[in-house]
C-alpha positions as semicolon CSV with decimal commas, in nm:
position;residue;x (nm);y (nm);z (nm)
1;X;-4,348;-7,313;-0,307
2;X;-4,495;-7,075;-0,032
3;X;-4,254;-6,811;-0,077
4;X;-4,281;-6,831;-0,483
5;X;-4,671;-6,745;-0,461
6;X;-4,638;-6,531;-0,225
7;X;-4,386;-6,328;-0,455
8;X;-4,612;-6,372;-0,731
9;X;-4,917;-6,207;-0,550
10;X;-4,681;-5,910;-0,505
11;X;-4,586;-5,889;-0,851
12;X;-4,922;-5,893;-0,959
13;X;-5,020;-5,636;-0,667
14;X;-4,786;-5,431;-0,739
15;X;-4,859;-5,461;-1,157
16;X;-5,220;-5,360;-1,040
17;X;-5,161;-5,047;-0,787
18;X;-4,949;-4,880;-1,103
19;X;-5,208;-4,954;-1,347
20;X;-5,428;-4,835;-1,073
21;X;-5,263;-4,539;-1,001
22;X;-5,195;-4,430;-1,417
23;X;-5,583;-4,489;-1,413
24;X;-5,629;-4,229;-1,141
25;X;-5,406;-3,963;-1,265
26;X;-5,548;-3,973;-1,628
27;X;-5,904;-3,995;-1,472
28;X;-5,865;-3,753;-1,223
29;X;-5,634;-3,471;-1,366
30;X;-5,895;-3,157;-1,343
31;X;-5,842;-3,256;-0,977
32;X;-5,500;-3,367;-0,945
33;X;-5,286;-3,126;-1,142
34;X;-5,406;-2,790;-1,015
35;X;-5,355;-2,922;-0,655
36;X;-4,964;-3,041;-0,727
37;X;-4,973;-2,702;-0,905
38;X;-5,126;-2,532;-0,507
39;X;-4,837;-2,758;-0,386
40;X;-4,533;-2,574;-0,563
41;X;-4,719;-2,272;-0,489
42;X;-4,773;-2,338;-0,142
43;X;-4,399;-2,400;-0,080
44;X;-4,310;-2,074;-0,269
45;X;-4,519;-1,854;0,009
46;X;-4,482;-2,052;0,309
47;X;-4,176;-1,912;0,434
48;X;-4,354;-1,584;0,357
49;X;-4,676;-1,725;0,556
50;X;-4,468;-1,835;0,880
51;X;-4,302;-1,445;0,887
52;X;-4,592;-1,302;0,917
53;X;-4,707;-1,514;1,186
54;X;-4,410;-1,490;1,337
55;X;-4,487;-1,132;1,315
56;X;-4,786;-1,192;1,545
57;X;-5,009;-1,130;1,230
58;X;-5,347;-1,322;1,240
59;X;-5,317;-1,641;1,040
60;X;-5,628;-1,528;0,824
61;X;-5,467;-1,175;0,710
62;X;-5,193;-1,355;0,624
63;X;-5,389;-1,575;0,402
64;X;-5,569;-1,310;0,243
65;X;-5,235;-1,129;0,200
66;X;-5,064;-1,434;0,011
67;X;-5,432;-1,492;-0,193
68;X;-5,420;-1,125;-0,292
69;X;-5,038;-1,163;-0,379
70;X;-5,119;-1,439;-0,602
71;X;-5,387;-1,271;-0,786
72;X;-5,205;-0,977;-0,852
73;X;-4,926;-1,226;-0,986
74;X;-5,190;-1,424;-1,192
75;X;-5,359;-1,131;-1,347
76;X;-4,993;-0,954;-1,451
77;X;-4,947;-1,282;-1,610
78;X;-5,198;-1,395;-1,760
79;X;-5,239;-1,016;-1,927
80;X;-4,872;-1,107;-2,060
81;X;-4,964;-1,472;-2,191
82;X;-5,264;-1,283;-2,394
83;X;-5,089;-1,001;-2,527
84;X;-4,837;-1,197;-2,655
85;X;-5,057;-1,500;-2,810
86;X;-5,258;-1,203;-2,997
87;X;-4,908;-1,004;-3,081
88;X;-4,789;-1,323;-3,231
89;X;-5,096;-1,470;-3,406
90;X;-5,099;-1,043;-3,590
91;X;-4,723;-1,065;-3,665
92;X;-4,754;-1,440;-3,854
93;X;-4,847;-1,331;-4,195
94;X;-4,480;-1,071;-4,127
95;X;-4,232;-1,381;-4,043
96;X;-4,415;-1,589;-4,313
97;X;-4,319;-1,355;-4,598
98;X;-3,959;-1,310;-4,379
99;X;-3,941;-1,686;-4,386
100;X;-4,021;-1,726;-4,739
101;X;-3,767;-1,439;-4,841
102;X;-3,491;-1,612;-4,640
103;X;-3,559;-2,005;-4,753
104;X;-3,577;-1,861;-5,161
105;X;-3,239;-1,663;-5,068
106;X;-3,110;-1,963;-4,913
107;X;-3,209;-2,161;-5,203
108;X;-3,029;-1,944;-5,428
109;X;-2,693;-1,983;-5,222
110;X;-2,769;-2,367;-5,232
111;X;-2,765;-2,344;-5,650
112;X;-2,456;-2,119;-5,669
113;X;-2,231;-2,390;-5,500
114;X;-2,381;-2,655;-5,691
115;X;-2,553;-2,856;-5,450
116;X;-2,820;-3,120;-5,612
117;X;-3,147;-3,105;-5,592
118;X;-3,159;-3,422;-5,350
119;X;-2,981;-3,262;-5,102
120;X;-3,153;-2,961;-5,115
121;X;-3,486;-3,177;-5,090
122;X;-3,369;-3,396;-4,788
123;X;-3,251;-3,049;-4,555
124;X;-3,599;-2,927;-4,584
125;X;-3,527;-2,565;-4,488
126;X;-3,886;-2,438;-4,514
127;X;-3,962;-2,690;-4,172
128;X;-3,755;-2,499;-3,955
129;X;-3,824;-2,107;-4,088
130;X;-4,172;-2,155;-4,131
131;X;-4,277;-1,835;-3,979
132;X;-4,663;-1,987;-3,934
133;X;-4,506;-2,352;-3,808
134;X;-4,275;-2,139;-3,520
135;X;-4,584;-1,881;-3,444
136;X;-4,792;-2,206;-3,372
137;X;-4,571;-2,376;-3,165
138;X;-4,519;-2,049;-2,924
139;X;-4,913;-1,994;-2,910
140;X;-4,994;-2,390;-2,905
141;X;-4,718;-2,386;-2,595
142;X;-4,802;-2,111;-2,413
143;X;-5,214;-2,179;-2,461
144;X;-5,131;-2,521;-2,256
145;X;-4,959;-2,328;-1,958
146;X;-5,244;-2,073;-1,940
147;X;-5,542;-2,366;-1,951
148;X;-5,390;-2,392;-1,564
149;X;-5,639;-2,028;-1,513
150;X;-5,908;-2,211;-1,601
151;X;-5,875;-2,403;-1,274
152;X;-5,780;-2,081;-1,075
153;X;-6,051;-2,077;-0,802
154;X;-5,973;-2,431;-0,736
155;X;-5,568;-2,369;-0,713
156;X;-5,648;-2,058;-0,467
157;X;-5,849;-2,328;-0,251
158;X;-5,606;-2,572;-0,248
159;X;-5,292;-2,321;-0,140
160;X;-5,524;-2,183;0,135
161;X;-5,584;-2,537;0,299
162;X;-5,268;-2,659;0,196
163;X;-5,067;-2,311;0,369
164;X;-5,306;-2,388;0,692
165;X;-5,240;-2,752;0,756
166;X;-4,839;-2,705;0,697
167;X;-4,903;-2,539;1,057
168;X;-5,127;-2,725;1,229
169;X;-5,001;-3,072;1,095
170;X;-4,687;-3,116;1,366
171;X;-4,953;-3,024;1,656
172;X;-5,140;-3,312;1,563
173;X;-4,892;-3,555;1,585
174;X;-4,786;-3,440;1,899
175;X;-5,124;-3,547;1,978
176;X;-5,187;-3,890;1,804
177;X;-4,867;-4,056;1,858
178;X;-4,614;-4,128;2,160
179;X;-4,343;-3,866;2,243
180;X;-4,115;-4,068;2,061
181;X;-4,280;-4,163;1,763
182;X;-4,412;-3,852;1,736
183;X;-4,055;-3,644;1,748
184;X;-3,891;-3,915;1,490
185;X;-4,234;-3,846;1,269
186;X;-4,193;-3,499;1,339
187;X;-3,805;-3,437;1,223
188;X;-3,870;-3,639;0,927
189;X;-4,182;-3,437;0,790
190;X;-3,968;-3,132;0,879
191;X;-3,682;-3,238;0,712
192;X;-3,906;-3,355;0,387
193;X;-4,076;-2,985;0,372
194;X;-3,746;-2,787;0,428
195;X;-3,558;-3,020;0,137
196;X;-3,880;-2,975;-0,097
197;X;-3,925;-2,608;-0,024
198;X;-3,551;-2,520;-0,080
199;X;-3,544;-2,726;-0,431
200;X;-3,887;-2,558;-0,537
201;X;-3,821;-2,222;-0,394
202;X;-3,455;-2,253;-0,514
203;X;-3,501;-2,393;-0,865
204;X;-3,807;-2,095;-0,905
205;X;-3,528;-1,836;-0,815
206;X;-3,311;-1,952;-1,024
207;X;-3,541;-1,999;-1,336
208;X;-3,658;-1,609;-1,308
209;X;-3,321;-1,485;-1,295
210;X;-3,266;-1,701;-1,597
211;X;-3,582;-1,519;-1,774
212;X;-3,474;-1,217;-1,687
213;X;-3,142;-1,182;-1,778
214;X;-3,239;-1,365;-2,095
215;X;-3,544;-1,100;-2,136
216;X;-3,335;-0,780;-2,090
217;X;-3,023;-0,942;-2,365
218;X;-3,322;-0,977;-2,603
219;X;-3,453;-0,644;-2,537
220;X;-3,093;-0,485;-2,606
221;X;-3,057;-0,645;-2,900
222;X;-3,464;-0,549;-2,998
223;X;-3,524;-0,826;-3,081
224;X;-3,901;-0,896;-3,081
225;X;-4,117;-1,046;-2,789
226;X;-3,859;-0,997;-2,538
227;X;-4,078;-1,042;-2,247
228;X;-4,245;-1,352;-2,393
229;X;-3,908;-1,550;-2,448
230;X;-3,802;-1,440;-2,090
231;X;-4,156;-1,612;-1,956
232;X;-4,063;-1,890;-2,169
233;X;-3,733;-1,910;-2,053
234;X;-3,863;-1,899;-1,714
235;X;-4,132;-2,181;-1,742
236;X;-3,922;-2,439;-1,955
237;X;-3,602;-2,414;-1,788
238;X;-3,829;-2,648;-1,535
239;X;-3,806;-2,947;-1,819
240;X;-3,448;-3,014;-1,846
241;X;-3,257;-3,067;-2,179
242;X;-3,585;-3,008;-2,369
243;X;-3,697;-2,735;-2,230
244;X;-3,362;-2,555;-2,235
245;X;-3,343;-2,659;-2,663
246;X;-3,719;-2,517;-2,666
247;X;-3,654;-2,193;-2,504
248;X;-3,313;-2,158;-2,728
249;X;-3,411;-2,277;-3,075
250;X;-3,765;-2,121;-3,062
251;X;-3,595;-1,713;-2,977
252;X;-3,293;-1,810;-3,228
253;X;-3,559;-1,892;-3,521
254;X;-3,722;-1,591;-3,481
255;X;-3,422;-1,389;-3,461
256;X;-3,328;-1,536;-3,830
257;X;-3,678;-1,459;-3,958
258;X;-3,660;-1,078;-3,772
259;X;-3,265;-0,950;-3,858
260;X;-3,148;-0,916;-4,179
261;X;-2,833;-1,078;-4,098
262;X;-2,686;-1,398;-3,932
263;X;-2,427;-1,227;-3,739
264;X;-2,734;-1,148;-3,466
265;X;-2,880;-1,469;-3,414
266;X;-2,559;-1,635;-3,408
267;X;-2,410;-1,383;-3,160
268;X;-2,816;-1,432;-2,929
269;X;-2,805;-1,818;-2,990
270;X;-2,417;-1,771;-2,791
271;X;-2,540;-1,586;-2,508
272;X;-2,857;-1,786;-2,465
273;X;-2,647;-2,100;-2,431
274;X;-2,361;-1,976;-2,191
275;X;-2,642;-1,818;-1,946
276;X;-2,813;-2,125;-1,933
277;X;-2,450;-2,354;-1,950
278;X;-2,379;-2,091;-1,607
279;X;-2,698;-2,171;-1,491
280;X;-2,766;-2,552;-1,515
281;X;-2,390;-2,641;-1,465
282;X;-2,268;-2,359;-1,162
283;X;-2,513;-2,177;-1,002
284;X;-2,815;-2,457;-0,938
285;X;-2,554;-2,718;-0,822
286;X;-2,440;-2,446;-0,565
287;X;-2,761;-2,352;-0,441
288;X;-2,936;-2,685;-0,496
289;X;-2,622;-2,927;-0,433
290;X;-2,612;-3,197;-0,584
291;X;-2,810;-3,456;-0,381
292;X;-3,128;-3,321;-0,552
293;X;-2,943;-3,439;-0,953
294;X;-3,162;-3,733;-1,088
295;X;-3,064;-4,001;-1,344
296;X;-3,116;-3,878;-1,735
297;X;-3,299;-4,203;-1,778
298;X;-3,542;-4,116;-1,508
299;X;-3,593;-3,743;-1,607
300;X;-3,609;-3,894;-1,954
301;X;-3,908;-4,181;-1,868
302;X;-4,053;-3,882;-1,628
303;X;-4,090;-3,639;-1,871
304;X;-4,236;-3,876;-2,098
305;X;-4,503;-4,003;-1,855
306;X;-4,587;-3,680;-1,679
307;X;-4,623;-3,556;-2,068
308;X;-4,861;-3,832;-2,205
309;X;-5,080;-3,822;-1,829
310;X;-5,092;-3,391;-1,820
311;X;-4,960;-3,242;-2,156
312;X;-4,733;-2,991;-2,144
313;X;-4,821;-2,856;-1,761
314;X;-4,736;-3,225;-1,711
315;X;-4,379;-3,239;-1,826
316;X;-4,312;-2,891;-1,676
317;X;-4,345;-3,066;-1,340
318;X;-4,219;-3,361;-1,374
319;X;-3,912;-3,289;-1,231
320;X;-4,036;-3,059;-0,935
321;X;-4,270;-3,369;-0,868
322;X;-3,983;-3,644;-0,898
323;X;-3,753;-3,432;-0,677
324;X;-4,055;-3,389;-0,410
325;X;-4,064;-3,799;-0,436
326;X;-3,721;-3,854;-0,415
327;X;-3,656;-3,654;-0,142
328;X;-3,945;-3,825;0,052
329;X;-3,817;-4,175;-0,010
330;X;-3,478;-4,074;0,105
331;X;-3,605;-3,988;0,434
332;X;-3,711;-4,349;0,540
333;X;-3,482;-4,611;0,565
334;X;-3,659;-4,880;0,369
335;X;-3,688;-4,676;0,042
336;X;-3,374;-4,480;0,071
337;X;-3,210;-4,740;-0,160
338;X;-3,478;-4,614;-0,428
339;X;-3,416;-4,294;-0,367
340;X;-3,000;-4,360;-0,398
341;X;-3,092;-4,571;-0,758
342;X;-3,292;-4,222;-0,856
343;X;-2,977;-4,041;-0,849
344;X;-2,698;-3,960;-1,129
345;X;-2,401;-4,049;-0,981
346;X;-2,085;-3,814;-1,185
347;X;-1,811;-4,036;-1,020
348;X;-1,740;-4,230;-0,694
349;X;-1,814;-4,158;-0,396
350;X;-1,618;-4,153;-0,086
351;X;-1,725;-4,490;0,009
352;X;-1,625;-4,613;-0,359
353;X;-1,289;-4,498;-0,338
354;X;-1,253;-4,672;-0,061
355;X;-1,404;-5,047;-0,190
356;X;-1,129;-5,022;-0,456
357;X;-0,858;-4,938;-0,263
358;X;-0,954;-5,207;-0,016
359;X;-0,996;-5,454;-0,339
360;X;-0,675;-5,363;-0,461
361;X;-0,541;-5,419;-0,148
362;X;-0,676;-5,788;-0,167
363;X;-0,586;-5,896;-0,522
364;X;-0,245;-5,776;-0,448
């Protein structure tokens, strides 16, 4: 009877620390977001930070260097997100009338083979070349990502504290804890900032050579925007699945609405998926390995909950932020099986192989 309350109170503990902690993430996300956003940025310069000290640079310069660095980045960005949200918003009223042209030509073809009206009702062609509908969607999208400047000065705080104590934090275990305790502490945190760092400073590699090989195919082909669909490309390819169809469908719509053929955006909407086929399926595994691959279902519930808590930002980090957790729980032995149940598993194992044979080896 003791043991069945006492499972009860942790149910209901448990029940209340994740109600709790949705509260606090909702509540608190002016606070919350731009420092996980300081975090990812903090892992992209501290290998950066630690050469230059290493370098017998003062640990201040090197601050200022990497705050400068960032600003420069920020600015050169944010210039881009503006010019292209303006661009767009003064090209609209062009891929309306191109939209409008192309669904009444469409329409036309429709007729000619005889189609019925029904059908022609039920495909709805005007929902996906709606030059205004696509136009808002880009600005809508890319207005979410740049809210994240309005909470600059507090991201630039965050990296410089967070960059300082990355230093200073093995030095004070050394201090608080036994020489034991403190070296199994010790290679743990190490090992949980060098897996985190690699994934985040890996996975950002990998998503700007994505955006710009995708930037400089668009800009051969002229088509429009270039450097907008390569930032795109860029920040979505965080979101997987979705963010991949985004960053495809989006270009390939406005390609139909630009060229006066479908030979073009047929031969774009090709490329765009074999880059990203090489990039998801060969090159990230071989960088990343495959230890870091989480289940659909949990990308799928992640991307919905990091979505609903912190919009769009929200769902672009929901795997950076799941992969930080993961790796964290797999570092302790009481929540490694979590961290094993996080995974997506493309066959057996080793270990697997091995059950059945031994099975096998029984029911014969």
């Amino acid at each position: 009877m003791e043991n069945r309350y006492s499972k009860f109170l942790s149910i209901v503990a448990g029940l209340f620390l994740a109600g709790f902690s949705f509260f606090i993430l909702k509540e608190l996300q002016s606070i919350l977001l731009p420092f996980f956003v300081a975090l990812i940025i903090s892992f992209l310069f501290a290998p950066f930070y630690e050469f230059m000290k290493r370098k017998k640079i003062p640990a201040f310069v090197a601050i200022i260097i990497i705050v400068l660095i960032i600003l420069i980045i920020a600015n050169l960005s944010s210039v881009f997100v503006y010019t292209s949200i303006v661009a767009f918003k003064n090209d609209v009223p062009k891929y309306v009338l191109k939209g409008q042209e192309l669904i009444n030509s469409s329409l036309k073809y429709f007729d000619n083979l005889g189609i019925p009206q029904s059908y022609k009702d039920n495909m709805n062609i005007a929902n996906f070349l709606n030059g205004e509908k696509i136009a808002g969607i880009i600005t809508d999208l890319i207005s979410g990502i740049a809210g994240l400047f309005t909470n600059f000065i507090l991201i630039l705080i965050y990296v410089i504290f967070l960059l300082t104590e990355f230093g200073s934090i093995r030095r004070r275990i050394l201090k608080a804890f036994s020489a034991e305790k403190s070296r199994k502490i010790t290679e743990a945190l190490t090992d949980i900032l060098y897996d985190v760092r690699k994934y985040i400073v890996g996975k950002t590699l990998i998503n700007f050579a994505h955006g710009v090989i995708i930037m400089v195919v668009f800009w051969m082909f002229g088509l429009d925007f270039a450097i907008l669909w390569g930032l795109l490309t860029f920040i979505l390819a965080y979101i997987p699945n979705i963010g991949a169809f985004i960053a495809t469908i989006l270009p390939f719509l406005t390609a139909l609405l630009q060229y006066d053929n479908f030979i073009t955006p047929i031969i774009l909407l090709v490329i765009m998926a074999v880059v990203g086929s090489v990039m998801g399926n060969v090159v990230e595994p071989k960088i990343l390995g495959d230890k870091l691959n989480l289940s659909p279902i949990l990308l799928l519930f992640s991307l919905l909950f990091w979505g609903y808590v912190w919009g769009i930002v929200g769902m672009i980090l929901s795997v950076p932020v799941m992969s930080m957790i993961k790796i964290v729980l797999s570092k302790f032995e009481s929540t490694r099986p979590i961290s094993i149940m996080m995974e997506y598993e493309t066959g057996p194992d080793k270990g697997e192989r091995q059950m059945e044979i031994d099975f096998k080896k029984k029911d014969s």
